[in-house]
C-alpha positions as CSV (number, residue, x, y, z in Angstrom):
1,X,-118.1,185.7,94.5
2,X,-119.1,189.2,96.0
3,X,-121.5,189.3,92.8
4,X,-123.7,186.4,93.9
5,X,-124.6,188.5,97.0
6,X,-127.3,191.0,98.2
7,X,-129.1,193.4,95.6
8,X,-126.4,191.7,92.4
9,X,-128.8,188.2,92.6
10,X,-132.0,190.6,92.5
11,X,-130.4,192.7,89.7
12,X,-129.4,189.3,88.0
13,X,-132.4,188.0,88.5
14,X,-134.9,190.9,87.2
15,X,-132.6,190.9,84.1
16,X,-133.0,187.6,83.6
17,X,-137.0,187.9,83.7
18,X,-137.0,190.5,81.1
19,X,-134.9,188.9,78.8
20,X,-137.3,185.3,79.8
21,X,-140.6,187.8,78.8
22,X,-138.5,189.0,75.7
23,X,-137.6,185.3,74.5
24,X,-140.9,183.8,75.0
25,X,-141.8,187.1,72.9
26,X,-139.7,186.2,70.2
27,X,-140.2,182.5,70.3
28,X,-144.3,183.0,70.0
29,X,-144.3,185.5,66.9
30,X,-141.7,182.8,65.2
31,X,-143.5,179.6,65.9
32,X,-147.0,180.8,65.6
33,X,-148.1,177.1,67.0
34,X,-151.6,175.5,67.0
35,X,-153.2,178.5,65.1
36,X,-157.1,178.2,65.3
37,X,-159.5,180.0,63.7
38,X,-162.4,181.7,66.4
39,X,-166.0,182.2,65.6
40,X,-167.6,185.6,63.3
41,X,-168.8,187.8,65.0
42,X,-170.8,191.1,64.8
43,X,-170.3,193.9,67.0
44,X,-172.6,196.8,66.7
45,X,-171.6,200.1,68.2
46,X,-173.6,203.6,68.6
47,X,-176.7,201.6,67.6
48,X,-175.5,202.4,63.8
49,X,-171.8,201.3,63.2
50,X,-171.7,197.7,62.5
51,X,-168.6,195.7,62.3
52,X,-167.9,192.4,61.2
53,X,-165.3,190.6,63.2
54,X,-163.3,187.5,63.0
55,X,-159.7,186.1,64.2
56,X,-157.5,183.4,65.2
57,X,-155.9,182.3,68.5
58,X,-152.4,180.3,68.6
59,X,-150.0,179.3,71.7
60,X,-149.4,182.7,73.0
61,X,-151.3,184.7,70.5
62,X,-154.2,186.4,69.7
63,X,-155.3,187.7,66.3
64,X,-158.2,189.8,65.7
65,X,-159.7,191.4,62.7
66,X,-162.6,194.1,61.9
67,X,-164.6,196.2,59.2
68,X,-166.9,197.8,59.3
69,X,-169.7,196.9,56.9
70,X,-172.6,199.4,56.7
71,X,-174.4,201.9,58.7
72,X,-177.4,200.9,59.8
73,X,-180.4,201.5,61.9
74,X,-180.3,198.7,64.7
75,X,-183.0,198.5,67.5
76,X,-180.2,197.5,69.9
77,X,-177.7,199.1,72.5
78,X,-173.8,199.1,71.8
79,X,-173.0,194.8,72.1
80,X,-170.0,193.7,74.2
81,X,-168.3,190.9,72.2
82,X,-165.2,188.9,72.0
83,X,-164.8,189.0,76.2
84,X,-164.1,192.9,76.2
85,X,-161.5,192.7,73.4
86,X,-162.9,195.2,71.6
87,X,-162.7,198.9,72.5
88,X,-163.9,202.3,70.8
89,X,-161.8,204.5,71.9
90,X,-163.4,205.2,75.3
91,X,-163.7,201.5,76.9
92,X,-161.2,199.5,77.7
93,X,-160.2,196.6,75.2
94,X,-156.6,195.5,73.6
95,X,-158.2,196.0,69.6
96,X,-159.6,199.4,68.8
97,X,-162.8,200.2,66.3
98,X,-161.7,203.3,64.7
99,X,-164.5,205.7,64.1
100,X,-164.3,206.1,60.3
101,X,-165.1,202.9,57.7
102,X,-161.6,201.0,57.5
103,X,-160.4,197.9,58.6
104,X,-158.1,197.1,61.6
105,X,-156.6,194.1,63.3
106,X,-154.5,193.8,66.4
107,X,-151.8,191.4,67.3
108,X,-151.5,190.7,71.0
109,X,-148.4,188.8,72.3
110,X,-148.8,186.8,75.7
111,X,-149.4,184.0,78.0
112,X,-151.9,183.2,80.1
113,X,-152.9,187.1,79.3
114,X,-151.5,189.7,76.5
115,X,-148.6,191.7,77.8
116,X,-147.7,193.7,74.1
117,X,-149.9,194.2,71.3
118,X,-149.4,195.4,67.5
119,X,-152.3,197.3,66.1
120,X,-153.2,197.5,62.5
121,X,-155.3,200.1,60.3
122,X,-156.5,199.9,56.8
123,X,-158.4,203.2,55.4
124,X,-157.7,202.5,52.2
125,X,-160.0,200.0,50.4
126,X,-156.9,198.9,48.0
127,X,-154.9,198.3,50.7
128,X,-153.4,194.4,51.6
129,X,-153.2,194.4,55.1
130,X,-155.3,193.7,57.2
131,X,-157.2,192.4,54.2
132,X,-160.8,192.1,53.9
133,X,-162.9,189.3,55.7
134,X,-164.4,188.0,52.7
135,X,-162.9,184.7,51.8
136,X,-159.9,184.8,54.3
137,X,-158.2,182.4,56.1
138,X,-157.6,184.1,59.2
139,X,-155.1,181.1,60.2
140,X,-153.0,182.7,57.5
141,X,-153.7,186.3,59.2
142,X,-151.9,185.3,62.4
143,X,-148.4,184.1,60.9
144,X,-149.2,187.3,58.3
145,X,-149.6,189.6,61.1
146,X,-146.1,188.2,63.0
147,X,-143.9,188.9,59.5
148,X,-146.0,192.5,59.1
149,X,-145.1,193.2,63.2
150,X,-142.5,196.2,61.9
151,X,-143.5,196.9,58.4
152,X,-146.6,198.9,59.7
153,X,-148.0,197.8,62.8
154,X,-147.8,199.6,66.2
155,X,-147.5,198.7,69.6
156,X,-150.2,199.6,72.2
157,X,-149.8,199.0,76.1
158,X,-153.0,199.9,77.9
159,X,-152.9,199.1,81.8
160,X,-154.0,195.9,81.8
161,X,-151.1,194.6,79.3
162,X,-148.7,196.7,81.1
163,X,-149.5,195.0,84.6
164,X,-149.8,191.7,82.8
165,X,-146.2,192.6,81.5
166,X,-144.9,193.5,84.9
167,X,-146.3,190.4,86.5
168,X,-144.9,187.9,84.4
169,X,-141.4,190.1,84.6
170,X,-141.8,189.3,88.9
171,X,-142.9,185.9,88.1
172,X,-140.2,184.8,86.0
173,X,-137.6,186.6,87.8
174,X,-138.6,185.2,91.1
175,X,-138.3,181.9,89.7
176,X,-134.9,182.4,88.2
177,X,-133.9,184.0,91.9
178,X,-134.8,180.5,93.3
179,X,-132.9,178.6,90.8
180,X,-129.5,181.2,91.6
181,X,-129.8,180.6,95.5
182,X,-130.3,176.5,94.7
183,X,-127.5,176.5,92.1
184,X,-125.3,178.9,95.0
185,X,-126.7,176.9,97.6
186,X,-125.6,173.7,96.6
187,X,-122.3,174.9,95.5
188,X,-121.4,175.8,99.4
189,X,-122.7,172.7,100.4
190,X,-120.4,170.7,97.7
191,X,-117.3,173.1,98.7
192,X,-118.0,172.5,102.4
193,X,-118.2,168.6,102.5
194,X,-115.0,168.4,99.8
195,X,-113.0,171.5,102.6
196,X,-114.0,168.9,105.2
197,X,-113.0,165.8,103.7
């Protein structure tokens, strides 16, 4: 009983929150529910580099896809797109536009905010994944880019996914802390009443 005491029910707990983070990890890249496709987009960057993007969202996932489609001359500034999703290598964002022509997609993992993410990156023209924008279904992406998670991607923690990752780590172990001193709570109180019958 000396184990449900002190610094063993925070240890307990905090194990139990990352192995909570880790399962609800697992459980989103299996089920991949409710996929959705978002809306094309076009993010233009240097005033010259112009990338078509597009993705999907599902319950605890994001999926997002670029390539870049020309260099052009555009009368415009660099456009923010996608809520800050997009970073080139300098700003913040959880996919990256890599500064030669290729395609790339990133996988984050994470609810109400992405706490891991997989990046892609296609230089090759030939190659499958992430595959070109024209004519795919990026509702098929998302579930593609769950199976493809170790057969090429990698992961990326910037510093907003790694406080998201700590936060819901303290969340979810805090919560299983309460449920341990209910559970222990209400054991005393049953042990009590049967000592005193």
């Amino acid at each position: 009983m000396k184990f449900f005491h002190g610094p063993y029910i925070l240890g307990l707990a905090l194990i139990l929150g990352v192995m909570t983070t880790a399962l609800c990890t697992l459980l989103f890249l299996s089920l991949v529910l409710n996929p959705r496709s978002i809306q094309n987009d076009i993010i233009v960057r240097g005033g010259t580099s112009v990338w078509l993007v597009s993705g999907s969202d599902a319950t605890g996932l994001s999926w997002r896809t670029a390539e870049q489609t020309t260099n052009l001359q555009v009368p415009s500034l660099d456009l923010d797109a996608n809520k800050g999703q997009w970073s080139d290598g300098v700003s913040d964002g959880w996919c990256e536009l890599l500064p030669a022509p290729t395609r790339s997609g990133a996988l984050a993992v994470g609810w109400p905010f992405p706490w891991i993410i997989w990046r892609f990156s296609n230089e090759k023209i030939g190659e499958w994944f992430p595959r070109p924008l024209d004519n795919t279904d990026q509702v098929v992406e998302i579930a593609a880019a769950t199976k493809r998670i170790f057969d090429g991607g990698h992961i990326t923690m910037n510093s907003a996914t790694s406080l998201v990752a700590v936060a819901v780590i303290l969340t979810l172990s805090t919560l299983w802390l309460i449920l341990i001193r209910v559970v222990i709570a209400s054991r005393k109180k049953s042990n009590s009443s049967a000592i005193s019958e």
